[in-house]
TORDOMI-663214 format. One line per field, with one value per residue (C-alpha): x, y, z. Coordinates in Angstrom, 2 decimals, always signed. Layout:
east	c(X:...)
north	c(Y:...)
up	c(Z:...)
END
This chain:
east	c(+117.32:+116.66:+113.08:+112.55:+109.32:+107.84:+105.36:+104.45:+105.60:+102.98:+104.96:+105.10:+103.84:+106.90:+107.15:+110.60:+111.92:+113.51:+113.06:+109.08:+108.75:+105.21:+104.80:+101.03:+99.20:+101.66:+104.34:+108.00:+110.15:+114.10:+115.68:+118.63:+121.43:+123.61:+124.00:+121.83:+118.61:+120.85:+122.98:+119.80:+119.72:+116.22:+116.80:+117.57:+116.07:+112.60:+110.28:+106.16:+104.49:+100.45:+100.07:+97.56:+100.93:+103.18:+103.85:+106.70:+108.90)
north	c(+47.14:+43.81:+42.09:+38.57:+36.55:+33.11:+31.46:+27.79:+26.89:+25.80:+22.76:+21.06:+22.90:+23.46:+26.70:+28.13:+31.89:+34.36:+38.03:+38.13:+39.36:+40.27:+40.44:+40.06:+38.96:+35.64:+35.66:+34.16:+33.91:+34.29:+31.98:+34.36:+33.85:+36.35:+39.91:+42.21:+42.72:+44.01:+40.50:+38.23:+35.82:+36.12:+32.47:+30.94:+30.62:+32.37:+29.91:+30.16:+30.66:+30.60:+34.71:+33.69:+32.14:+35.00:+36.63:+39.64:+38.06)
up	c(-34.15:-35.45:-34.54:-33.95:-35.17:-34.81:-36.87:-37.74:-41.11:-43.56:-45.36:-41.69:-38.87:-37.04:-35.11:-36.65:-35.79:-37.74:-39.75:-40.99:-44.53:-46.10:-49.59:-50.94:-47.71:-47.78:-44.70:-44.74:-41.76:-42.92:-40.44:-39.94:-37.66:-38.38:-40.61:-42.29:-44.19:-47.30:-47.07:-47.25:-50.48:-51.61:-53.50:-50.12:-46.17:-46.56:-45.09:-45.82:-42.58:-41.68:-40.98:-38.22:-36.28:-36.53:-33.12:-32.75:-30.16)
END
């Protein structure tokens, strides 16, 4: 099962969607549209989010 998040994006404020990913109390939305965790690019699409935005969708 693949979950959906929302958050609004720290560099702009735009509310973007995607796969949330925590690392050291900062939050990233992947803005995925297709395949697996295992296929992400960690170099590419991760997006810094304010944590206090995210919502599970």
């Amino acid at each position: 099962m693949k979950y959906k998040f929302q958050g609004k994006r720290k560099d702009n404020g735009d509310i973007i969607y995607g796969s949330l990913l925590l690392i050291n109390g900062t939050a990233y939305i992947y803005q995925d549209t297709f395949g697996d965790i295992e296929d992400i690019d960690f170099g590419y699409g991760f997006v810094e989010v304010d944590i206090d935005t995210v919502k599970q969708l």
